[in-house]
PQR file with spaces between the fields and no chain letter, atoms N, CA, C, O and H, PARSE charges and radii, in Angstrom:
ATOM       1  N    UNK     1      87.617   93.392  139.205 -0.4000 1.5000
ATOM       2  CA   UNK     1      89.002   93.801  139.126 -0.0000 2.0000
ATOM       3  C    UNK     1      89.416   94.542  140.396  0.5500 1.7000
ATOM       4  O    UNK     1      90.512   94.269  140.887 -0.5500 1.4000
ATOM       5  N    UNK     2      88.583   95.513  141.003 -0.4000 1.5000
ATOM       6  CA   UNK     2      88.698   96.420  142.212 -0.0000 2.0000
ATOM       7  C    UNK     2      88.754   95.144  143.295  0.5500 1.7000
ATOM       8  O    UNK     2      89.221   95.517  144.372 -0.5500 1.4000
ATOM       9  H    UNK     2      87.693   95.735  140.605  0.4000 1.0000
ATOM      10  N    UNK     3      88.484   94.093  143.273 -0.4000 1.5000
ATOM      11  CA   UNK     3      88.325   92.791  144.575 -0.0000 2.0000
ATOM      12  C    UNK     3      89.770   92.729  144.451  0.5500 1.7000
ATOM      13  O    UNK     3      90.339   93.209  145.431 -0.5500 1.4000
ATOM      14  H    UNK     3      88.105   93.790  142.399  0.4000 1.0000
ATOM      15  N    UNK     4      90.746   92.160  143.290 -0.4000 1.5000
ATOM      16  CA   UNK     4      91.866   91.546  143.116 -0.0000 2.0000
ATOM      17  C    UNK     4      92.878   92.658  143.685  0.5500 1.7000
ATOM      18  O    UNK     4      93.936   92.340  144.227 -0.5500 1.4000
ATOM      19  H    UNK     4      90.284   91.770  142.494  0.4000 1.0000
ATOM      20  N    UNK     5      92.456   94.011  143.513 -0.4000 1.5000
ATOM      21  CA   UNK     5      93.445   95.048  144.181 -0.0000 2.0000
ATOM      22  C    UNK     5      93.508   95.245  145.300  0.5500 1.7000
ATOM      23  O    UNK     5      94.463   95.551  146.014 -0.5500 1.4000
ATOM      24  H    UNK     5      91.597   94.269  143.073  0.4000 1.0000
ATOM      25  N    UNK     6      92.242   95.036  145.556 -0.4000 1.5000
ATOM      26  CA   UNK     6      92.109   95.165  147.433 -0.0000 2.0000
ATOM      27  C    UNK     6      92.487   93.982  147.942  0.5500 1.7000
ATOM      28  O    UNK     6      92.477   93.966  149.173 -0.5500 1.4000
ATOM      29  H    UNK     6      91.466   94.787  144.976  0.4000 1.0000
ATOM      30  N    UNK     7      92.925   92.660  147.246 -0.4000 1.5000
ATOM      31  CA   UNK     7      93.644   91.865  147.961 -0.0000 2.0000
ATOM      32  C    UNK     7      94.613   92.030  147.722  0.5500 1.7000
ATOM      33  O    UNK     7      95.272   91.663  148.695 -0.5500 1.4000
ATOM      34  H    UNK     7      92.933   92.673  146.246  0.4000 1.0000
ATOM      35  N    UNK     8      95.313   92.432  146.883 -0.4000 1.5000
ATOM      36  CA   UNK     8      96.910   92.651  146.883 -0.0000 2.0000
ATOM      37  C    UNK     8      97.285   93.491  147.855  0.5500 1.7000
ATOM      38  O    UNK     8      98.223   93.172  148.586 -0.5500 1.4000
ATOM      39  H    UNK     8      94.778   92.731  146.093  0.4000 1.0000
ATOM      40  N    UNK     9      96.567   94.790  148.035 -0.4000 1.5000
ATOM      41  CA   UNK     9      96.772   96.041  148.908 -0.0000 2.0000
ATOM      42  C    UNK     9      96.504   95.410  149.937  0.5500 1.7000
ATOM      43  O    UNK     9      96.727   96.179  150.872 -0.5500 1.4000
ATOM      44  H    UNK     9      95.805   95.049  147.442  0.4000 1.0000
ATOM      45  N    UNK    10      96.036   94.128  150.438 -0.4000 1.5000
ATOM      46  CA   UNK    10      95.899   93.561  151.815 -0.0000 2.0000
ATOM      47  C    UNK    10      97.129   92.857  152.308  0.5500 1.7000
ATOM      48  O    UNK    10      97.881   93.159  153.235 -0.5500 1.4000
ATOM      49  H    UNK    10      95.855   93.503  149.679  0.4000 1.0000
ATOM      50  N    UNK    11      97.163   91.658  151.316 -0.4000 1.5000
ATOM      51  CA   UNK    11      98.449   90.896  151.734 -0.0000 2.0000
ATOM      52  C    UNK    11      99.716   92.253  151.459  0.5500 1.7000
ATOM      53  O    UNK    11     100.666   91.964  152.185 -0.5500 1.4000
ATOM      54  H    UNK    11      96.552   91.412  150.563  0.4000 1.0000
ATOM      55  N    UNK    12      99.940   93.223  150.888 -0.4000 1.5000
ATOM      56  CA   UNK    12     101.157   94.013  151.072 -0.0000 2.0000
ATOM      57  C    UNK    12     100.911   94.566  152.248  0.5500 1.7000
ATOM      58  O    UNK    12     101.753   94.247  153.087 -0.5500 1.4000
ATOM      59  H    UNK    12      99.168   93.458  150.298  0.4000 1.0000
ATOM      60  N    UNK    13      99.906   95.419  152.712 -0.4000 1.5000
ATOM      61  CA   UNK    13     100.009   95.826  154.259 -0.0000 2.0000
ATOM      62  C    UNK    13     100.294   94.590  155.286  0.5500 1.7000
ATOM      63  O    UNK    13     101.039   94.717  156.258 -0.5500 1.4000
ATOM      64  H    UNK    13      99.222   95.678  152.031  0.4000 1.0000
ATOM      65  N    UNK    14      99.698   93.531  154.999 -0.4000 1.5000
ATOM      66  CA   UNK    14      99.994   91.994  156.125 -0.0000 2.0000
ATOM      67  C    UNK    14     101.956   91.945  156.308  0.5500 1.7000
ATOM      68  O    UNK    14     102.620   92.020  157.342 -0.5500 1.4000
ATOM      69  H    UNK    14      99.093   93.428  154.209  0.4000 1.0000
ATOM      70  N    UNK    15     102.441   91.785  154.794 -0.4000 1.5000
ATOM      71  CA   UNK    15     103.900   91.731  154.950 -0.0000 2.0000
ATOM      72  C    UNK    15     104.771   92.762  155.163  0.5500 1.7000
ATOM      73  O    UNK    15     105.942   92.453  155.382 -0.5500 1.4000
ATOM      74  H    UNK    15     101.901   91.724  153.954  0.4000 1.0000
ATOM      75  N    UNK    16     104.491   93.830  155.149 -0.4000 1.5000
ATOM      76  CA   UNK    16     104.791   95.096  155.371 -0.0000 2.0000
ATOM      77  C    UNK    16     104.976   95.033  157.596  0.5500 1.7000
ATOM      78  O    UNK    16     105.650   95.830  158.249 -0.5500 1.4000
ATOM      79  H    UNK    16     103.539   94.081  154.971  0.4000 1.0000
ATOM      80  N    UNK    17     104.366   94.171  158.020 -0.4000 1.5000
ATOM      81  CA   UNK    17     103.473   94.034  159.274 -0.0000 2.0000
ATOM      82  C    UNK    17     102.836   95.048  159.880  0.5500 1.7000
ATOM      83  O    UNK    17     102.944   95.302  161.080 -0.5500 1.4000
ATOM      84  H    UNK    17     103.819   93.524  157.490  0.4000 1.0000
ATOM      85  N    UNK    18     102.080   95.727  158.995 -0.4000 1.5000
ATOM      86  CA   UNK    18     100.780   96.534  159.714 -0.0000 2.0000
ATOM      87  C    UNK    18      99.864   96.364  160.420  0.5500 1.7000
ATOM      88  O    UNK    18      99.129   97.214  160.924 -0.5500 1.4000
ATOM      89  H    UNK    18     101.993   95.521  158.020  0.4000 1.0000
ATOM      90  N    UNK    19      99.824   94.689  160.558 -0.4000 1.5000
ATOM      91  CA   UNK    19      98.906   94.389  161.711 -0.0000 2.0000
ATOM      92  C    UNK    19      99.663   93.578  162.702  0.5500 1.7000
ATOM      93  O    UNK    19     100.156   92.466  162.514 -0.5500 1.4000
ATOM      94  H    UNK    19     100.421   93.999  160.149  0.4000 1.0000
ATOM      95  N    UNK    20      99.686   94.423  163.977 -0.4000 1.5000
ATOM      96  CA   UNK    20     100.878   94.152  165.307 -0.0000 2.0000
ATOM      97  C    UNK    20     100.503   92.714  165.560  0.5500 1.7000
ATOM      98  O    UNK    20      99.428   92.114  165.580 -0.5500 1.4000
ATOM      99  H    UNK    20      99.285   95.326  164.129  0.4000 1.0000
ATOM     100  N    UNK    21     102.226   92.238  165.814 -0.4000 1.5000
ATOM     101  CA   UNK    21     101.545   90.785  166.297 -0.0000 2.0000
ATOM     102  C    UNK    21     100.919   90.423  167.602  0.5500 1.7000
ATOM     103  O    UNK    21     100.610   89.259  167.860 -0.5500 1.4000
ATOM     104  H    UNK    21     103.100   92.725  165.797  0.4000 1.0000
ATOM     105  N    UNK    22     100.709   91.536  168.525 -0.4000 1.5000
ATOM     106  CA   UNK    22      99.512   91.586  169.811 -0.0000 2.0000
ATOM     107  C    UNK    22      98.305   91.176  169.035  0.5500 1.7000
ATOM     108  O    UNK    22      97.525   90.264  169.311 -0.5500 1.4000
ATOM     109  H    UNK    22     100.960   92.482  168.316  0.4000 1.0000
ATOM     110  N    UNK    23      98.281   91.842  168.212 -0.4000 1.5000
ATOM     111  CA   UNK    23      96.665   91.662  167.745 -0.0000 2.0000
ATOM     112  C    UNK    23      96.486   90.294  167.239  0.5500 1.7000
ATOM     113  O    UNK    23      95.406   89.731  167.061 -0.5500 1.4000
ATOM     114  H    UNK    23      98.915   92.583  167.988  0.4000 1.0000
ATOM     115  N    UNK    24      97.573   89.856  167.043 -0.4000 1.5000
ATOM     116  CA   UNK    24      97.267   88.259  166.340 -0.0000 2.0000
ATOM     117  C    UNK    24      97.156   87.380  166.808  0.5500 1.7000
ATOM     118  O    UNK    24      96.478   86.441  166.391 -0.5500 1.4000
ATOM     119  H    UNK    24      98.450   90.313  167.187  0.4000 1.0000
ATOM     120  N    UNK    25      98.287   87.439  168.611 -0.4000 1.5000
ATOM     121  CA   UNK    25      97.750   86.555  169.606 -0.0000 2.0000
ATOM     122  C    UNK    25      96.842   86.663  170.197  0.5500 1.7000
ATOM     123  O    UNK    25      96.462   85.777  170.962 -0.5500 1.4000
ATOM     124  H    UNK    25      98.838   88.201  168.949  0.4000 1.0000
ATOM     125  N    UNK    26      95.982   88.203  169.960 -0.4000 1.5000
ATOM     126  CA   UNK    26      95.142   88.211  171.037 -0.0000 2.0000
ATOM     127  C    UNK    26      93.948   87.553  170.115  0.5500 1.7000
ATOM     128  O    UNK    26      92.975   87.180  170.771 -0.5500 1.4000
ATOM     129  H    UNK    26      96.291   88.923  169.338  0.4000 1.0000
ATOM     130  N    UNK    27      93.897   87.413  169.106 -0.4000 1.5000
ATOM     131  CA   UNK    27      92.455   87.377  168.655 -0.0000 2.0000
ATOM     132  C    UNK    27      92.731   85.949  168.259  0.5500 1.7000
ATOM     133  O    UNK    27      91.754   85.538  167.633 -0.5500 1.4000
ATOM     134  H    UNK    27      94.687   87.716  168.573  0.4000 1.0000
ATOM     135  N    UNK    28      93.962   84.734  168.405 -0.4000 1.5000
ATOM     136  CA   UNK    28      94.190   83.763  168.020 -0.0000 2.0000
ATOM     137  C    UNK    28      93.750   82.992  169.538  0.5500 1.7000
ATOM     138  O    UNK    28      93.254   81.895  169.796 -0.5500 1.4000
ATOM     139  H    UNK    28      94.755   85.068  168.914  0.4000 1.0000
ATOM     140  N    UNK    29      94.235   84.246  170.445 -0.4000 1.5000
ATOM     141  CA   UNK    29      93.808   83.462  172.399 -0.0000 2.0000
ATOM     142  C    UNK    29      92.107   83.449  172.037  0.5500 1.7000
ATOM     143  O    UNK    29      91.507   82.375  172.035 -0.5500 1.4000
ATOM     144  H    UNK    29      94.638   85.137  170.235  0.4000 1.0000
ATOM     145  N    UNK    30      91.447   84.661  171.754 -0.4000 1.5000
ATOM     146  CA   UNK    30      90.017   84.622  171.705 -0.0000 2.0000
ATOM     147  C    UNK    30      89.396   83.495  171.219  0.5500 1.7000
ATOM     148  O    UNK    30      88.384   83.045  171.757 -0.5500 1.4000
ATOM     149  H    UNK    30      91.935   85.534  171.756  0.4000 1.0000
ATOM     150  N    UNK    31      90.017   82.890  170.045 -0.4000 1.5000
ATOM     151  CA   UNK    31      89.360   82.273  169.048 -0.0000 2.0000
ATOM     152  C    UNK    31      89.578   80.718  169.830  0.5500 1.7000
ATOM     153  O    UNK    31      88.662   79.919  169.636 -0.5500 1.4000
ATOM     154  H    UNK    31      90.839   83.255  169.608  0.4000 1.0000
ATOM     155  N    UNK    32      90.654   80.290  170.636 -0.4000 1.5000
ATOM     156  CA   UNK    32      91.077   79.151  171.107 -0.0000 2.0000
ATOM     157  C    UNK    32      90.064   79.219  172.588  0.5500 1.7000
ATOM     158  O    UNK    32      89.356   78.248  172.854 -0.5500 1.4000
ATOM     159  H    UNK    32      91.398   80.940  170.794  0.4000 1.0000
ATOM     160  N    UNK    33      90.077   80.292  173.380 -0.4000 1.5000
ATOM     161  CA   UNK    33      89.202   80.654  174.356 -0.0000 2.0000
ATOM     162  C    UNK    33      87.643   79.606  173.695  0.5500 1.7000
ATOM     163  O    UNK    33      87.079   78.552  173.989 -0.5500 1.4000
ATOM     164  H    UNK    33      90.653   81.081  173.164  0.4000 1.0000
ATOM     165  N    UNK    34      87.523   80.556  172.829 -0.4000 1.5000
ATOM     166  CA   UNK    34      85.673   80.139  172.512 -0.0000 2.0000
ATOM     167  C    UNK    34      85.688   78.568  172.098  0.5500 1.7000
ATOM     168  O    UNK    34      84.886   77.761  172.569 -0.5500 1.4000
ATOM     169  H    UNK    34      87.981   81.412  172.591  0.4000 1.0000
ATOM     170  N    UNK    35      86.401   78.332  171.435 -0.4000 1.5000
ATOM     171  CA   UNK    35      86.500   76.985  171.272 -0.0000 2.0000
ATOM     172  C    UNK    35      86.232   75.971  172.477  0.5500 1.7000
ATOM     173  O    UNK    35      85.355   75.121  172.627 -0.5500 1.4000
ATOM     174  H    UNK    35      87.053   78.987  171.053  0.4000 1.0000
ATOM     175  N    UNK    36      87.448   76.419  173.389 -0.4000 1.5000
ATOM     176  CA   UNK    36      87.229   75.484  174.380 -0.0000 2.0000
ATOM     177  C    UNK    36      85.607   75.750  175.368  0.5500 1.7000
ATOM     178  O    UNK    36      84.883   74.932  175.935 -0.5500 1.4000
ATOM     179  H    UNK    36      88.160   77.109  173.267  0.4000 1.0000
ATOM     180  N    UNK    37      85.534   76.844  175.268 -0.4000 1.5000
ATOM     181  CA   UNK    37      84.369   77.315  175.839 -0.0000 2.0000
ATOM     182  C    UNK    37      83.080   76.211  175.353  0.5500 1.7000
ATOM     183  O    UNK    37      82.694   75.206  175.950 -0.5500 1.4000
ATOM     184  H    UNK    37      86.122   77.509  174.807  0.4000 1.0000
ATOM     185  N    UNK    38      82.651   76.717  174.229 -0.4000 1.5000
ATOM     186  CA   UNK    38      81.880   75.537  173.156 -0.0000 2.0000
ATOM     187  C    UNK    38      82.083   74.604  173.453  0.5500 1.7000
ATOM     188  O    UNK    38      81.189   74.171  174.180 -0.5500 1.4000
ATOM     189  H    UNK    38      82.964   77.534  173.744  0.4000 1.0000
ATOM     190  N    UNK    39      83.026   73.796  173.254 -0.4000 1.5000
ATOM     191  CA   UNK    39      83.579   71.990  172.708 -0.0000 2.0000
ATOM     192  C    UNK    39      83.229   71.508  174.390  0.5500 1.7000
ATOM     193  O    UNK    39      82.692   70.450  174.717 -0.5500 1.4000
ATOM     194  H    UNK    39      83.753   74.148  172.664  0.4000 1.0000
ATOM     195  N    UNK    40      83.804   72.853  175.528 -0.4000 1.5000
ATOM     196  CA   UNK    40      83.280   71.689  176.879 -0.0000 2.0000
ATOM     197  C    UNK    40      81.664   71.997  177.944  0.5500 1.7000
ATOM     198  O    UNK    40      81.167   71.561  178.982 -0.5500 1.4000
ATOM     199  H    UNK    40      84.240   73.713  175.262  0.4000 1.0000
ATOM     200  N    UNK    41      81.379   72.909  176.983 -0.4000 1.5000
ATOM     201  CA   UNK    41      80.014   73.260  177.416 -0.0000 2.0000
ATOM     202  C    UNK    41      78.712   72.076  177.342  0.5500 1.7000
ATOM     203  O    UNK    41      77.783   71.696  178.053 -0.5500 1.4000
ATOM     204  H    UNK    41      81.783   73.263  176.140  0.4000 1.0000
ATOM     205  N    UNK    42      79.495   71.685  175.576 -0.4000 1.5000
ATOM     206  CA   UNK    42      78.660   70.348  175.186 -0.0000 2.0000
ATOM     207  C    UNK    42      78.437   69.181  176.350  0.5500 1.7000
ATOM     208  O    UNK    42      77.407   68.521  176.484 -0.5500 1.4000
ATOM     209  H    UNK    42      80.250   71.994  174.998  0.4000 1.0000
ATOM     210  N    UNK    43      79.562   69.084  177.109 -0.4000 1.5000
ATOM     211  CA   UNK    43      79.438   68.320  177.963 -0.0000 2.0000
ATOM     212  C    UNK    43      79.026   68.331  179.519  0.5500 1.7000
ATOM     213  O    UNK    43      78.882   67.394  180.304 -0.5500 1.4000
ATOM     214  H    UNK    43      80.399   69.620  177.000  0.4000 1.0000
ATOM     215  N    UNK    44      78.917   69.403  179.650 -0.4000 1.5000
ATOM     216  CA   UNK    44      77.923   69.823  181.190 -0.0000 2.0000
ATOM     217  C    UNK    44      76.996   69.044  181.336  0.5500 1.7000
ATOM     218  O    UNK    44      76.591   68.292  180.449 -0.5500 1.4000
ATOM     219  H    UNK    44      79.034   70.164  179.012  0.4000 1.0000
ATOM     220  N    UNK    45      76.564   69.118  182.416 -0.4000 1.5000
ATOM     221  CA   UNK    45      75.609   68.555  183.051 -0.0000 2.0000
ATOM     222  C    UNK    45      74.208   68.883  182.827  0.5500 1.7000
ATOM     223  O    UNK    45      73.446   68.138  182.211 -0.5500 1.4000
ATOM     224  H    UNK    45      76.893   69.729  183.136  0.4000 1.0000
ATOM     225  N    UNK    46      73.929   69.815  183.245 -0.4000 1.5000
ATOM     226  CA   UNK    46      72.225   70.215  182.976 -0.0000 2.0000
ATOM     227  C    UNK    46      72.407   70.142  181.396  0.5500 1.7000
ATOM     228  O    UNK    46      73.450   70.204  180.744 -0.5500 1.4000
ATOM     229  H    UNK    46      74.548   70.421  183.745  0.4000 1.0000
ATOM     230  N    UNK    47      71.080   69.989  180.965 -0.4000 1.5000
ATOM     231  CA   UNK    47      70.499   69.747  179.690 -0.0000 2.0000
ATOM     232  C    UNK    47      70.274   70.936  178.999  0.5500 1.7000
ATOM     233  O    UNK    47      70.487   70.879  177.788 -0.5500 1.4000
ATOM     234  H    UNK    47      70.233   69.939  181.494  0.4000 1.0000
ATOM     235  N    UNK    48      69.792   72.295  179.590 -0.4000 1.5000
ATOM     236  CA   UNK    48      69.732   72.940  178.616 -0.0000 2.0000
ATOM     237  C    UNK    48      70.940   74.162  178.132  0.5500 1.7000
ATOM     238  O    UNK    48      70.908   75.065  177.297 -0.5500 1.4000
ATOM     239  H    UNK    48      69.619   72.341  180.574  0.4000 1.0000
ATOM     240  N    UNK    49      72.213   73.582  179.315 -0.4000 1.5000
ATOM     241  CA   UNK    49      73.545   74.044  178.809 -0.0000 2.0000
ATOM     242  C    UNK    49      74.122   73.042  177.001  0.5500 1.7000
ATOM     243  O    UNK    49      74.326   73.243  175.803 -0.5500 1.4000
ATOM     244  H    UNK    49      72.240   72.848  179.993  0.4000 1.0000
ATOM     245  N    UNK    50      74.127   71.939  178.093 -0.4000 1.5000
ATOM     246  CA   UNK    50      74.017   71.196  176.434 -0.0000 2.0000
ATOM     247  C    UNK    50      73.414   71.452  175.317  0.5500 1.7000
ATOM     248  O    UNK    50      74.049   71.405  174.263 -0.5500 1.4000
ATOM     249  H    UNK    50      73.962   71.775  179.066  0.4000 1.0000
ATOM     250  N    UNK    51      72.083   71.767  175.343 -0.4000 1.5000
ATOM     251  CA   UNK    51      71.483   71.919  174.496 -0.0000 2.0000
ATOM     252  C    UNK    51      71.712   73.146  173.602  0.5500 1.7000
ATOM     253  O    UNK    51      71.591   73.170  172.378 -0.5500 1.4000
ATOM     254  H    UNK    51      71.567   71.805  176.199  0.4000 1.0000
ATOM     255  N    UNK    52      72.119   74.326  174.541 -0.4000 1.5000
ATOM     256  CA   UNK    52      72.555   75.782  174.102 -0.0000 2.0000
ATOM     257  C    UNK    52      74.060   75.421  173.095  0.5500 1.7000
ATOM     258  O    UNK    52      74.230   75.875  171.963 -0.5500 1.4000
ATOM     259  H    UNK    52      72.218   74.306  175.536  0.4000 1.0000
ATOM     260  N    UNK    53      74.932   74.611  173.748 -0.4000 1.5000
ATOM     261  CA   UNK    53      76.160   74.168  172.763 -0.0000 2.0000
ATOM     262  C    UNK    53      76.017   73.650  171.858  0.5500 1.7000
ATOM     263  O    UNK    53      76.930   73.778  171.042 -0.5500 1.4000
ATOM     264  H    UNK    53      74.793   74.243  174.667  0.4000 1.0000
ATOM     265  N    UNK    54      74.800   72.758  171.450 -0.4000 1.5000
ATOM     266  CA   UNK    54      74.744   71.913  170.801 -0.0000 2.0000
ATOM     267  C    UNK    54      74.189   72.551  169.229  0.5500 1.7000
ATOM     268  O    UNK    54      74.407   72.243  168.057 -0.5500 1.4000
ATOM     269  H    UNK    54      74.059   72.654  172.112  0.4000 1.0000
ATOM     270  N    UNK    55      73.244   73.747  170.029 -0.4000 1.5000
ATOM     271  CA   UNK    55      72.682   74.585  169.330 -0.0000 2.0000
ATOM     272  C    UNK    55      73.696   75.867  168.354  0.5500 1.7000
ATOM     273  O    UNK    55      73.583   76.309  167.211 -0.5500 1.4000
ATOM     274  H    UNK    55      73.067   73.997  170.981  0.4000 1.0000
ATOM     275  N    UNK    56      74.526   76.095  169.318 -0.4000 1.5000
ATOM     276  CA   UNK    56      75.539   77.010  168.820 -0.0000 2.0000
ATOM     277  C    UNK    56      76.799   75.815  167.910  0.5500 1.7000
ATOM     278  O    UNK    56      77.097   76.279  166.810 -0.5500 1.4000
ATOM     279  H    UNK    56      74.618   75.736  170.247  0.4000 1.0000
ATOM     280  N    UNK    57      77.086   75.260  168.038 -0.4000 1.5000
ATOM     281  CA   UNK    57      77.863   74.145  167.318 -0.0000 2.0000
ATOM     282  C    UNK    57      77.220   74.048  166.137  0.5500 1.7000
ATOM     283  O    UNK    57      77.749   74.373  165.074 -0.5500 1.4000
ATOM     284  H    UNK    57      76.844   74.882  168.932  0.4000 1.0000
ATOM     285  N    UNK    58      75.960   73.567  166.249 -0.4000 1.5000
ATOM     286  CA   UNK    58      75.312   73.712  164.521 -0.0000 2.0000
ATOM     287  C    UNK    58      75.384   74.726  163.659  0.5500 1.7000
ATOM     288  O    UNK    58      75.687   74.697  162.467 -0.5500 1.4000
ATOM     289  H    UNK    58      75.531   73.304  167.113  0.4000 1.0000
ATOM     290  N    UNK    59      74.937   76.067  164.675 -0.4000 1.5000
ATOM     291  CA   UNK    59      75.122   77.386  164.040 -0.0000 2.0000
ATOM     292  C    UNK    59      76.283   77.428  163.429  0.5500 1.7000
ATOM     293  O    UNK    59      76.217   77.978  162.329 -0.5500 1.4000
ATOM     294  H    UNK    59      74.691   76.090  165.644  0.4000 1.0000
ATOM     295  N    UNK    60      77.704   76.909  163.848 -0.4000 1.5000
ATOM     296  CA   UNK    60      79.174   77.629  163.313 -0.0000 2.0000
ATOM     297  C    UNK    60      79.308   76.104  162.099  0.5500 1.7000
ATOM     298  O    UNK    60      80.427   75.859  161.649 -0.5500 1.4000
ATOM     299  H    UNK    60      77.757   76.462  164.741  0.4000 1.0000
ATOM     300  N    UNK    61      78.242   75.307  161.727 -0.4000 1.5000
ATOM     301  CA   UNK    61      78.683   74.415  160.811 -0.0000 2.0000
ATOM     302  C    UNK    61      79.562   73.170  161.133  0.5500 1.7000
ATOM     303  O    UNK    61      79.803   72.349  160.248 -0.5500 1.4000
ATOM     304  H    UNK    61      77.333   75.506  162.093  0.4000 1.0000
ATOM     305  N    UNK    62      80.191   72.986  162.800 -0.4000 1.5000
ATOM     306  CA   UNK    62      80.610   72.465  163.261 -0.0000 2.0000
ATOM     307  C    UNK    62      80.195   71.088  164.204  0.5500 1.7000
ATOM     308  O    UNK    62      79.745   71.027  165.349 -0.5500 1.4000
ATOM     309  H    UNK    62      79.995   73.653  163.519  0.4000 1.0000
ATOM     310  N    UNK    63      80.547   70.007  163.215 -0.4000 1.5000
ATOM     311  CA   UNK    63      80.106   68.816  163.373 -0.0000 2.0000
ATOM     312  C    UNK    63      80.332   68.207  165.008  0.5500 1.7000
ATOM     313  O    UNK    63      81.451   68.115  165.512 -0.5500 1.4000
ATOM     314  H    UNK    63      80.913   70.056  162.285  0.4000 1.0000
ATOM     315  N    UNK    64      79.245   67.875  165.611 -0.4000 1.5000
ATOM     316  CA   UNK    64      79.408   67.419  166.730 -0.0000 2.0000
ATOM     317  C    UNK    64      78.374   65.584  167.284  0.5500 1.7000
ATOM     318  O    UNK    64      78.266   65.124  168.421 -0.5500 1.4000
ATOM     319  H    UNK    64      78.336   67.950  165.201  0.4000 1.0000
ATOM     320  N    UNK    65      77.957   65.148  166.290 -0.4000 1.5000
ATOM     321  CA   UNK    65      77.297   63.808  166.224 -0.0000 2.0000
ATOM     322  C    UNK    65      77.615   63.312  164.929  0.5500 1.7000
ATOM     323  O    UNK    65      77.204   62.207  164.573 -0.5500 1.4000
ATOM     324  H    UNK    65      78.045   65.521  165.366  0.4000 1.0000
């Protein structure tokens, strides 16, 4: 029952906007940053850059073969 309150008390602080929208682009730039970071690492040249992406790609559950 204490889970269902602390999500209500979440989404009311969200619409309220208690969390600045700096913080939302910045951590939406971060998240698009790493992505591209990842997705073109896979494709480098030396092998054990690849291999490090390929490795971290599995880790996040993220299908890449």
């Amino acid at each position: 029952m204490n889970t269902v309150n602390e999500v209500k008390n979440t989404i009311a602080l969200i619409g309220t906007g208690a969390i600045p929208w700096a913080t939302v682009y910045a951590v939406t730039a971060a998240v698009i940053v790493g992505v591209l970071i990842i997705g073109t690492v896979g494709f480098a040249g030396p092998e054990i850059l690849h291999n490090a992406a390929h490795d971290v790609r599995h880790g996040l559950s993220f299908p890449c073969h």
